[in-house]
C-alpha positions in Angstrom: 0.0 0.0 0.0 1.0 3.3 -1.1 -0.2 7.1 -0.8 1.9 10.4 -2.4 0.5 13.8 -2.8 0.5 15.1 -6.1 -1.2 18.2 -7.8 -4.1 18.7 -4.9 -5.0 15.4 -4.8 -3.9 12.1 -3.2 -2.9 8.5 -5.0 -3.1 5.8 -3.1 -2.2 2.4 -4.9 -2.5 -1.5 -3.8 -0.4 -3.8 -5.0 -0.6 -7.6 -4.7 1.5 -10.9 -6.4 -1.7 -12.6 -7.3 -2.4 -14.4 -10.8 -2.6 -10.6 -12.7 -5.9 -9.8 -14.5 -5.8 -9.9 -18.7 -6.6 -6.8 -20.3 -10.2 -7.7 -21.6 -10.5 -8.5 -18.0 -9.1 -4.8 -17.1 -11.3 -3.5 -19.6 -14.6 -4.5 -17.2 -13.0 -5.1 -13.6 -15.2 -2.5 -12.5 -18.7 -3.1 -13.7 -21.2 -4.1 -11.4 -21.5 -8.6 -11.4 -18.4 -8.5 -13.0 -16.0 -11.7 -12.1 -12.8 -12.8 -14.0 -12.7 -16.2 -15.5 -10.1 -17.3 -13.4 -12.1 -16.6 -10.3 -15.4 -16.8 -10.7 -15.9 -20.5 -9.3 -13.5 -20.6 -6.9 -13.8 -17.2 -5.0 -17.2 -16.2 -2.9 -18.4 -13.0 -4.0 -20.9 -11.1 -5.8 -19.0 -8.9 -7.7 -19.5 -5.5 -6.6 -16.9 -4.5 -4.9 -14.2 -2.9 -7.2 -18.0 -1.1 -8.8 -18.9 0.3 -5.0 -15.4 1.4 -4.5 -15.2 3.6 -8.0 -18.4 4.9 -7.2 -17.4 5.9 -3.7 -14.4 7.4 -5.2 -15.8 9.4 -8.3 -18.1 11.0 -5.5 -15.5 12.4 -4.1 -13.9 13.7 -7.6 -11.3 11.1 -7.7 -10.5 8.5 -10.4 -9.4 4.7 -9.4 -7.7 2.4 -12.2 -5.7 -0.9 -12.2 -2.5 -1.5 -13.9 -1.9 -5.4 -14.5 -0.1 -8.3 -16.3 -1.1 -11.9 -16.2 1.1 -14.0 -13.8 2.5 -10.8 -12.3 -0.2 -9.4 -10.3 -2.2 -6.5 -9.8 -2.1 -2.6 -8.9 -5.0 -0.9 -8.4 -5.2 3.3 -7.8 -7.3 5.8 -6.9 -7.0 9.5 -6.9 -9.0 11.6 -4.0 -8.8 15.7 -3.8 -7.5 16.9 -1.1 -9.3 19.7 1.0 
């Protein structure tokens, strides 16, 4: 986990060493019911989360992303402005 202050706004960033998602998978990781291939029958969920937390942050005038490579994990980012 990472933060750094840059042009009145905060990026925070989450890295992990898991599987890495594709880029067709990047492409909808944050769409509501979404769940990767890989995942999807071996993982509990529902597949909201990554959609609640980009909502959460574009209330808040931020952005959130992820950056990833299959078999070299996943960094995910989100931008928040500061006060």
């Amino acid at each position: 986990i990472r933060a750094a202050a840059e042009d009145g706004s905060v990026r925070i960033s989450i890295k992990d060493t898991g599987p890495g998602i594709s880029p067709q998978g990047q492409a909808h990781v944050f769409e509501r019911y979404y769940r990767g291939p890989d995942s999807a029958d071996r993982v509990p969920g529902t597949g909201m989360g990554l959609a609640i937390a980009r909502d959460i942050v574009e209330a808040h005038g931020g952005r959130i992303w992820v950056e990833s490579a299959p078999g070299q994990g996943s960094e995910f980012f989100f931008t928040l402005q500061s006060i």
